[in-house]
N, CA, C and O atoms as CSV, one atom per row, in Angstrom:
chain,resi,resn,atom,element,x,y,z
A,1,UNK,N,N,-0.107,32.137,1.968
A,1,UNK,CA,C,0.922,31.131,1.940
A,1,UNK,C,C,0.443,29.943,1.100
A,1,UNK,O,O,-0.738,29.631,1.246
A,2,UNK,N,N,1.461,28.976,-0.073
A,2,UNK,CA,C,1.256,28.520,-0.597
A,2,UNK,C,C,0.989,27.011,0.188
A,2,UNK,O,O,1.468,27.066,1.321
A,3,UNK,N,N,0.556,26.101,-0.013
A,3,UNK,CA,C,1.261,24.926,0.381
A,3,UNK,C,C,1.236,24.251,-0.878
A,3,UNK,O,O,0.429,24.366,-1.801
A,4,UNK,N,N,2.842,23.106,-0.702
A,4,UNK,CA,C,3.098,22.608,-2.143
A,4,UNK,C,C,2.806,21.064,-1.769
A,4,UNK,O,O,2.852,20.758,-0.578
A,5,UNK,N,N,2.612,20.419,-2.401
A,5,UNK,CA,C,2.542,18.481,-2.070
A,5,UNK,C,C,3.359,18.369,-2.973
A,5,UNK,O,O,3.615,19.023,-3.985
A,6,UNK,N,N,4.144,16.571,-2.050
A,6,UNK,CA,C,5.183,16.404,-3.003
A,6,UNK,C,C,4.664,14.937,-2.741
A,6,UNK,O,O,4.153,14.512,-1.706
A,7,UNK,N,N,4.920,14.240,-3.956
A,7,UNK,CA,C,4.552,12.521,-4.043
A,7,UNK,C,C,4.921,12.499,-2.614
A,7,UNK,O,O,3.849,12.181,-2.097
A,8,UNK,N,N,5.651,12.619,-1.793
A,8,UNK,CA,C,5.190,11.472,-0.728
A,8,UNK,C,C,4.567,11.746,0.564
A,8,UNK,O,O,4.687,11.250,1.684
A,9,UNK,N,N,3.721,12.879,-0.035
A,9,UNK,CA,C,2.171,13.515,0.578
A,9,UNK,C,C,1.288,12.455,0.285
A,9,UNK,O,O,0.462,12.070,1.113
A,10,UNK,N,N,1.445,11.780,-1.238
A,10,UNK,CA,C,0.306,11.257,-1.789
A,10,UNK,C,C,0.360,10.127,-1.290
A,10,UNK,O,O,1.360,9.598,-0.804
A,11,UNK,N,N,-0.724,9.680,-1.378
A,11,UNK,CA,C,-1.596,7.983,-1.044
A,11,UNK,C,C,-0.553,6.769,-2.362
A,11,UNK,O,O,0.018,7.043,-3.417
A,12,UNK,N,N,-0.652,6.013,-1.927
A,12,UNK,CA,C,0.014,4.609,-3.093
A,12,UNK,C,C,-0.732,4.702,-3.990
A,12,UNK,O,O,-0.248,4.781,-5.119
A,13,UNK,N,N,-2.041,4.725,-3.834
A,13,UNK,CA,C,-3.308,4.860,-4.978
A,13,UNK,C,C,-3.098,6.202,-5.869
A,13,UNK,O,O,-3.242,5.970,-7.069
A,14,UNK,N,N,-2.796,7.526,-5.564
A,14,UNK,CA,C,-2.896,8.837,-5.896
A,14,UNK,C,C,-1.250,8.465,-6.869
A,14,UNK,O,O,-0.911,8.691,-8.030
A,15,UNK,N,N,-0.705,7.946,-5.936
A,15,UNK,CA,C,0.712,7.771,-7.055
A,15,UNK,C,C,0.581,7.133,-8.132
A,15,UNK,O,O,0.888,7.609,-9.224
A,16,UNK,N,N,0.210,6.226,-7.997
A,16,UNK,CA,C,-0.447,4.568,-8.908
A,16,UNK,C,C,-0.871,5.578,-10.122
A,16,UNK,O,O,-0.317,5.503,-11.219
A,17,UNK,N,N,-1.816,6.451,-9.860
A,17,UNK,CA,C,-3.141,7.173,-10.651
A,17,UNK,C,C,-2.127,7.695,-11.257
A,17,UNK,O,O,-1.694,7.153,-12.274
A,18,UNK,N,N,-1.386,9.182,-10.606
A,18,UNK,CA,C,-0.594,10.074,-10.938
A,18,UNK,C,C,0.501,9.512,-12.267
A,18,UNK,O,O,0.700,10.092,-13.334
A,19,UNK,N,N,0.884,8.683,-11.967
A,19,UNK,CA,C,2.106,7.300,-12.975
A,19,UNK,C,C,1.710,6.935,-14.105
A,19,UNK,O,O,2.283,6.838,-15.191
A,20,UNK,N,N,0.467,6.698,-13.697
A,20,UNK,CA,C,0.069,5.984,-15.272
A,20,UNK,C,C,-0.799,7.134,-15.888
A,20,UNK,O,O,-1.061,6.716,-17.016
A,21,UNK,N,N,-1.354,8.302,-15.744
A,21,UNK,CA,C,-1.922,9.462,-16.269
A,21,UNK,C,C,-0.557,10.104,-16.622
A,21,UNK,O,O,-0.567,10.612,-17.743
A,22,UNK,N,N,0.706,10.219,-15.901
A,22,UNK,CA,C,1.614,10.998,-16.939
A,22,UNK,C,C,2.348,10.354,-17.315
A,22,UNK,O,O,3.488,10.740,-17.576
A,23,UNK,N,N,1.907,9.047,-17.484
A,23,UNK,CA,C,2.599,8.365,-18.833
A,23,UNK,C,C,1.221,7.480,-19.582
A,23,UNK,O,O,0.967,6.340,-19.971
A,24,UNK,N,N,0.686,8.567,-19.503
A,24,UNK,CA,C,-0.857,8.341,-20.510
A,24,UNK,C,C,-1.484,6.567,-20.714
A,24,UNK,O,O,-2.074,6.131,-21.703
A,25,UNK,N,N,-1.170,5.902,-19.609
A,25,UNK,CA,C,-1.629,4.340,-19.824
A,25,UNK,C,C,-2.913,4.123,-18.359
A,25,UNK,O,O,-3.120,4.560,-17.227
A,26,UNK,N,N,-3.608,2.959,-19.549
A,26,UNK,CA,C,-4.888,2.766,-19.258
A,26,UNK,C,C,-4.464,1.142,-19.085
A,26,UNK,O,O,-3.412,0.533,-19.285
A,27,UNK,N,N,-5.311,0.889,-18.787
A,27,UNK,CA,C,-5.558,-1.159,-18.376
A,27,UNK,C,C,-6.541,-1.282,-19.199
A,27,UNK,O,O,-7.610,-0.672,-19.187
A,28,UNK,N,N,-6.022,-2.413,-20.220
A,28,UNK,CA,C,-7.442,-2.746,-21.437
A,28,UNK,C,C,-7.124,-3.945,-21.266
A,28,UNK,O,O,-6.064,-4.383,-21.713
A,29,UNK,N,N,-8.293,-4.955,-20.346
A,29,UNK,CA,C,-8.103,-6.109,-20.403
A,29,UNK,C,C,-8.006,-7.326,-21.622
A,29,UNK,O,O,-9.044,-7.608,-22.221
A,30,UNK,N,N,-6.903,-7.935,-21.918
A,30,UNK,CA,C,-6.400,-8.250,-22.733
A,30,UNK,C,C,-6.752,-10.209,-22.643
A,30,UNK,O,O,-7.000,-10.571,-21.493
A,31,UNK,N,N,-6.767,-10.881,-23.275
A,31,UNK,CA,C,-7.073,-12.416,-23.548
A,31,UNK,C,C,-5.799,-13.327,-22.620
A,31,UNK,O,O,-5.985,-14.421,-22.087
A,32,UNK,N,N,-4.369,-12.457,-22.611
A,32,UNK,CA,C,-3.596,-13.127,-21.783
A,32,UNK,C,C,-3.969,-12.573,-20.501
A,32,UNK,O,O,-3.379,-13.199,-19.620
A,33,UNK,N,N,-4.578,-11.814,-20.110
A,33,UNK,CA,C,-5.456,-11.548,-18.743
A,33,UNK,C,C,-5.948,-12.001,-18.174
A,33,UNK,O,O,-5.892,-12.143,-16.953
A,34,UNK,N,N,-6.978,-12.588,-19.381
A,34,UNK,CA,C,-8.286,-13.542,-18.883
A,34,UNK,C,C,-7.703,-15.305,-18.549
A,34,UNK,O,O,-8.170,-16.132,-17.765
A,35,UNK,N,N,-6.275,-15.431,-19.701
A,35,UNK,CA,C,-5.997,-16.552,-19.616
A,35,UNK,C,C,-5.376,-16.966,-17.992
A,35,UNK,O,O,-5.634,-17.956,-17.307
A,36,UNK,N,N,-4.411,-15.717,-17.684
A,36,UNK,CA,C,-3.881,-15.863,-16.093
A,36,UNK,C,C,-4.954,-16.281,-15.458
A,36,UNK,O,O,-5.030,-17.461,-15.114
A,37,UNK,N,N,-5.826,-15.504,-15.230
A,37,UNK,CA,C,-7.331,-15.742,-14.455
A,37,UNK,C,C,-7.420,-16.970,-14.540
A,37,UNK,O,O,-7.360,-17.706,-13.554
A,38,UNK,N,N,-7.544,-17.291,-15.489
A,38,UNK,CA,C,-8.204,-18.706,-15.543
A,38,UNK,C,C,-7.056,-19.826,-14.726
A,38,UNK,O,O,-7.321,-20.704,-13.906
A,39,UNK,N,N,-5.911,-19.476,-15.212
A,39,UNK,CA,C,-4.850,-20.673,-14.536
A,39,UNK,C,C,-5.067,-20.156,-13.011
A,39,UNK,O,O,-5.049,-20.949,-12.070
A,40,UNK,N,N,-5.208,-19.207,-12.899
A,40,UNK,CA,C,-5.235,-18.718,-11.392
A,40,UNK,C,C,-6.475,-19.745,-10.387
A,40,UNK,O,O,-6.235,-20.512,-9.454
A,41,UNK,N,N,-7.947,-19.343,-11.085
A,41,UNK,CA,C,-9.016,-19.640,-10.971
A,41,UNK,C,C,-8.778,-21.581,-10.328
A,41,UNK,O,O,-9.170,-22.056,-9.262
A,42,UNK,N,N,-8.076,-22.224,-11.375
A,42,UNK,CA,C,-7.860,-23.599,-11.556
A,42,UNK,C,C,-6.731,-24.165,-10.561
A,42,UNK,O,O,-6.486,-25.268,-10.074
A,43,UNK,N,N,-6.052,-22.631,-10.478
A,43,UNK,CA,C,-4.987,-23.644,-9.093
A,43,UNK,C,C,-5.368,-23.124,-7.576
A,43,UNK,O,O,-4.550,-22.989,-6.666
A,44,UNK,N,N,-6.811,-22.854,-7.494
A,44,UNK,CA,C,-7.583,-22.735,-5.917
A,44,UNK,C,C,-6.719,-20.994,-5.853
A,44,UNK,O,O,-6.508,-20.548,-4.726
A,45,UNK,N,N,-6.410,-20.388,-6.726
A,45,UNK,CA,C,-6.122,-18.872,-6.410
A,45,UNK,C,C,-6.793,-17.667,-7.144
A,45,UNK,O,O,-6.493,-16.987,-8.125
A,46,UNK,N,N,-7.732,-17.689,-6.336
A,46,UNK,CA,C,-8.870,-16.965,-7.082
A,46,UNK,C,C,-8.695,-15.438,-6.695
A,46,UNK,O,O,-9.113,-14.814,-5.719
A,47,UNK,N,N,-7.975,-15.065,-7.733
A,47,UNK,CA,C,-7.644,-13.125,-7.547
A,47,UNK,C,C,-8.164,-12.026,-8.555
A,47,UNK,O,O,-7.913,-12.000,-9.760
A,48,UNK,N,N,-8.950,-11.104,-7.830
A,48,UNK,CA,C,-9.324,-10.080,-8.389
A,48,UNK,C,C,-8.435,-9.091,-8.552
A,48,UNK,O,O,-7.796,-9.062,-7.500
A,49,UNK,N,N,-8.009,-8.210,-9.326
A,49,UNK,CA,C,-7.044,-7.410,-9.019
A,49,UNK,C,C,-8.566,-6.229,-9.372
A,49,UNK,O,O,-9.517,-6.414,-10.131
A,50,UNK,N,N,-8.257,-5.087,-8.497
A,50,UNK,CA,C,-8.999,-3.635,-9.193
A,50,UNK,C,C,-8.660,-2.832,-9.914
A,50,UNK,O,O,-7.483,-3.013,-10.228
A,51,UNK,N,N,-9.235,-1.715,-10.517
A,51,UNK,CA,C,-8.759,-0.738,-11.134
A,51,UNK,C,C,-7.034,-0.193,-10.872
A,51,UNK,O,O,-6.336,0.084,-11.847
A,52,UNK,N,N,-6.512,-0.096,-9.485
A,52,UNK,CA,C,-5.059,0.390,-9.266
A,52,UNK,C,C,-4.470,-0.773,-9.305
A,52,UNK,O,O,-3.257,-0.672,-9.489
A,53,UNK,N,N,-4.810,-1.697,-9.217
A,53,UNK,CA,C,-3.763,-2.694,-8.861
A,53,UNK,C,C,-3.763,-2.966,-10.767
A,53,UNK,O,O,-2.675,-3.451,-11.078
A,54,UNK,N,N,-4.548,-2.797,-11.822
A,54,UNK,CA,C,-4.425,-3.477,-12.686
A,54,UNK,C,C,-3.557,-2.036,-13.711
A,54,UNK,O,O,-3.156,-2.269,-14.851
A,55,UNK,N,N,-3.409,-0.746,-13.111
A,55,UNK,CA,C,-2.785,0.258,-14.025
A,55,UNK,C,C,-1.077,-0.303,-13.107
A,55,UNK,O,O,-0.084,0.214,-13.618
A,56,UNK,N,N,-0.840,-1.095,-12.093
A,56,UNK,CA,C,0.561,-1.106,-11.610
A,56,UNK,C,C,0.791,-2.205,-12.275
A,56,UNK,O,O,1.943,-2.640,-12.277
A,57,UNK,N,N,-0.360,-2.977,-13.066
A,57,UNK,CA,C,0.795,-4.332,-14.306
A,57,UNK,C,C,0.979,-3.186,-15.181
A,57,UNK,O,O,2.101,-2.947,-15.627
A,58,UNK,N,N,-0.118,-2.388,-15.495
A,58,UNK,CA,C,0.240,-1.685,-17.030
A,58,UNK,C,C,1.896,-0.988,-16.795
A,58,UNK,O,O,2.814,-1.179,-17.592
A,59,UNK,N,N,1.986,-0.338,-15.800
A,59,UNK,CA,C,3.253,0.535,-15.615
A,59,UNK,C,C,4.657,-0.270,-15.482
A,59,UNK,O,O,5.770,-0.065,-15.967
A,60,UNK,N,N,4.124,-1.297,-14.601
A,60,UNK,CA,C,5.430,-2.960,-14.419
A,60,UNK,C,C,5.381,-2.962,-16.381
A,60,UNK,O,O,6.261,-2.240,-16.849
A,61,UNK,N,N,4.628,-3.554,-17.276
A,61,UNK,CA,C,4.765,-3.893,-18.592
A,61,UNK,C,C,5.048,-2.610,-19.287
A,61,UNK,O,O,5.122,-2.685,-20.514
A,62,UNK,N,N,5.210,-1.526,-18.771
A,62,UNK,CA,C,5.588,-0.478,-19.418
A,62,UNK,C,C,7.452,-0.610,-19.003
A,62,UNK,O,O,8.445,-0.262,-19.642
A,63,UNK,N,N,7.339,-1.071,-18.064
A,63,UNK,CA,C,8.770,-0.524,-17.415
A,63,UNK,C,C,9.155,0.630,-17.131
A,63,UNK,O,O,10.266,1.141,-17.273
A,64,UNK,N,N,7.595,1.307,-16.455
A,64,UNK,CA,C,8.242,2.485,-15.879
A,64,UNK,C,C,8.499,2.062,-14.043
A,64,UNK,O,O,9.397,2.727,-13.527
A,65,UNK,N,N,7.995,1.344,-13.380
A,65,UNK,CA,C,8.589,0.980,-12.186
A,65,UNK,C,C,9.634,-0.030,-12.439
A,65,UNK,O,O,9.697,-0.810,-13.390
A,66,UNK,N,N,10.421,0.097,-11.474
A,66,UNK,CA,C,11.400,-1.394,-11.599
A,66,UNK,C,C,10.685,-2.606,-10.603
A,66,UNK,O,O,9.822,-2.355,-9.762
A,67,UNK,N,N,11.195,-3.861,-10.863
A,67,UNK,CA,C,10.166,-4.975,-10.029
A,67,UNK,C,C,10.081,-4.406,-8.629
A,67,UNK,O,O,8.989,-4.414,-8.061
A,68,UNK,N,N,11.243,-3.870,-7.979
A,68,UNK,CA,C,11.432,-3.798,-6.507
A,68,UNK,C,C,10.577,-2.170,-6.391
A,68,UNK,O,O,10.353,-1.777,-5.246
A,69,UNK,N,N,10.235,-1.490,-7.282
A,69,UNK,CA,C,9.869,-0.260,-6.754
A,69,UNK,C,C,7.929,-0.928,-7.153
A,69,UNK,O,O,7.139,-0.621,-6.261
A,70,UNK,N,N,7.537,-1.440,-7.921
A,70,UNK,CA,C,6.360,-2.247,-8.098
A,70,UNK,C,C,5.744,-2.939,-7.176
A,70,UNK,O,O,4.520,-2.867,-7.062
A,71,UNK,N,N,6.572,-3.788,-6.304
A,71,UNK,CA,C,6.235,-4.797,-5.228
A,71,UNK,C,C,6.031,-3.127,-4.011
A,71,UNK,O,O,4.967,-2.660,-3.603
A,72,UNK,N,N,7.357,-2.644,-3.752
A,72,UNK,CA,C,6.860,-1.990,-2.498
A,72,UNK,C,C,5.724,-1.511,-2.849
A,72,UNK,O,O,4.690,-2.099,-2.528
A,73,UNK,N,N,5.702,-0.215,-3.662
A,73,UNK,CA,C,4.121,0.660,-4.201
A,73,UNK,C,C,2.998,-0.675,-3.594
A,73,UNK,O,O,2.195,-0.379,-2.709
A,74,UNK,N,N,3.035,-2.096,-4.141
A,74,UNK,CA,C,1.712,-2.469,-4.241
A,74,UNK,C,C,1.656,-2.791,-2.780
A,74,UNK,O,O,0.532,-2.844,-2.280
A,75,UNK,N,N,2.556,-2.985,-2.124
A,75,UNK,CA,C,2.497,-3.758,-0.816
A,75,UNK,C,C,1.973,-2.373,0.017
A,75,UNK,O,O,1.110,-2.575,0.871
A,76,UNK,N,N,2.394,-1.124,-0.158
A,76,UNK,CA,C,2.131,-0.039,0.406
A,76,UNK,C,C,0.356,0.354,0.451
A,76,UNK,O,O,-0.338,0.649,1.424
A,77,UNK,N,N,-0.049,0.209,-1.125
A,77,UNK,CA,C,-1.453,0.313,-1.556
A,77,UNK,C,C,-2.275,-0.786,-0.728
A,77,UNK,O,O,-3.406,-0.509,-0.329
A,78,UNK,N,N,-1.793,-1.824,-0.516
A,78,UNK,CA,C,-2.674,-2.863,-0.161
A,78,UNK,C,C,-2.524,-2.892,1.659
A,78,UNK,O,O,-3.258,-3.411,2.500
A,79,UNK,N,N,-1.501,-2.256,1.773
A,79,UNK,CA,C,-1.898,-1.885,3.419
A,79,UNK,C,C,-2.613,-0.879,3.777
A,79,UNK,O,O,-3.217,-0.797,4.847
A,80,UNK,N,N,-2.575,0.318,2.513
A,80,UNK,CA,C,-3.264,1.365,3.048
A,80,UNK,C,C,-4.930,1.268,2.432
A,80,UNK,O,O,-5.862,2.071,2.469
A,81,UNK,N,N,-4.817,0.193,1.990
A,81,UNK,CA,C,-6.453,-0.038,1.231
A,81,UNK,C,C,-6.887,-0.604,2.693
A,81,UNK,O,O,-7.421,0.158,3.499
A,82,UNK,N,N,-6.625,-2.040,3.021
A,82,UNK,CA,C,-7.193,-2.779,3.914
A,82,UNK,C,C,-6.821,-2.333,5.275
A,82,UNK,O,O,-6.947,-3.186,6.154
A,83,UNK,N,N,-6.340,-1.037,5.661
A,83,UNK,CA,C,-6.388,-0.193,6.909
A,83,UNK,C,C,-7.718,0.148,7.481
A,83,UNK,O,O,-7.794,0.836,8.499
């Protein structure tokens, strides 16, 4: 007997991965990156984003999620990270 998985077998992270590998995008940190950081850094909001959280800007700036399918995914990832 086979068993099949369907995305919503997968983890937020495994989707995240899955999304931006079949639509072939990578996160290449870029100078307006560093510049957010920095305004970030300067207004007491000091945020790291990681490897998944930084391929869900690439896919948001791709426009392959829409804002509202972007926010849930990340809100989903970041509950099931800090679980």
């Amino acid at each position: 007997m086979t068993t099949v998985r369907t995305v919503a077998d997968l983890t937020a992270q495994q989707q995240i991965e899955l999304l931006a590998q079949e639509h072939h995008l990578i996160h290449n940190h870029s100078q307006l990156d560093e510049i957010g950081a920095t305004f970030a850094r300067l207004s007491d909001n000091d945020v790291e984003l990681d490897r998944t959280q930084w391929l869900l800007v690439e896919l948001n700036r791709a426009g392959i999620l829409t804002g509202k399918d972007n926010t849930l995914l990340h809100a989903r990832y970041l509950q099931e990270r800090d679980a």
